[in-house]
N, C-alpha and C positions, 0 to 999 in steps of 0.2 A: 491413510484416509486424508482426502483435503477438505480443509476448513474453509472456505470462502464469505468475506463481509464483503459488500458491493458498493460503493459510492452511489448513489443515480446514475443512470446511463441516460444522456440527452442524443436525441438523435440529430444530426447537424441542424435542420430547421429549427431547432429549441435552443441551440446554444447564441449565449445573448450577441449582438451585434459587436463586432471589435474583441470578441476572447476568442483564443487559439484551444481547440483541445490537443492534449499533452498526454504520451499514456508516460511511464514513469516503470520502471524494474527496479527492486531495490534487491540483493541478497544479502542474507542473513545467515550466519554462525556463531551461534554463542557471544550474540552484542545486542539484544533487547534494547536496552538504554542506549546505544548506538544508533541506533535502527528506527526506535520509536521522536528521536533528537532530528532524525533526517526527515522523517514521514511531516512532522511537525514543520519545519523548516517548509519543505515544499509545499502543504497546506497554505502558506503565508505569501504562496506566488499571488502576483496581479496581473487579471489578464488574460487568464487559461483557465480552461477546464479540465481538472485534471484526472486523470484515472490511475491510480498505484497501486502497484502489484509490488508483494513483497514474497520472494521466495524464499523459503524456512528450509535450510541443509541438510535437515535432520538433526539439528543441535542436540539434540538428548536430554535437555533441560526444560524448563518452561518459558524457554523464548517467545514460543510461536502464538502460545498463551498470552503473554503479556503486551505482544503487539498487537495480537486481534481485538484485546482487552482497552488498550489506548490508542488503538487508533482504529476504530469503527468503519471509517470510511473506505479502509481498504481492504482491496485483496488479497487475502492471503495464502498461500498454497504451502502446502507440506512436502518435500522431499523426501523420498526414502532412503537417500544417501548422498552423502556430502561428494 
C-alpha cells in the first residue's frame, strides 16, 4: 500500500516570478535519519519550487514511517521490494 503526503502543487501561473520548480527523487533503504537529513537540506533550496518524492524499498523497519512523520511535505511511496 502507498502512503502519499503532497507538498501544494502550484500550477506554473502560481509559481512566484524568478523560482524554478524542481521535482526531486530521493530512495530510501533502511537510512530514515539519512533521508529525512536530505529531504531537510533540500527544503532549505532558494529559488525553487520543489516537489520530493521519496521512494521507501521496502526497508522492513519503520523508515517510511518516520519520513512521512518528519517531513510532511513530501511524497512518499512504498515499494514492495528493494
Amino acid at each position: 500500500m502507498t502512503a502519499v503526503h503532497e507538498m501544494v502543487v502550484r500550477t506554473p501561473s502560481s509559481i512566484p516570478a524568478g523560482y524554478t520548480r524542481v521535482a526531486v527523487v530521493v530512495v530510501n533503504y533502511r537510512t530514515a535519519e539519512m533521508t529525512i537529513d536530505c529531504v531537510r537540506s533540500l527544503e532549505e533550496s532558494v529559488g525553487v519550487r520543489l516537489d520530493i518524492i521519496i521512494v521507501d524499498n521496502d526497508s522492513q523497519d519503520d523508515s517510511a514511517e518516520r519520513i512521512q512523520d518528519a517531513c510532511p511535505h513530501a511524497r512518499v511511496i512504498r515499494a514492495p521490494s528493494n
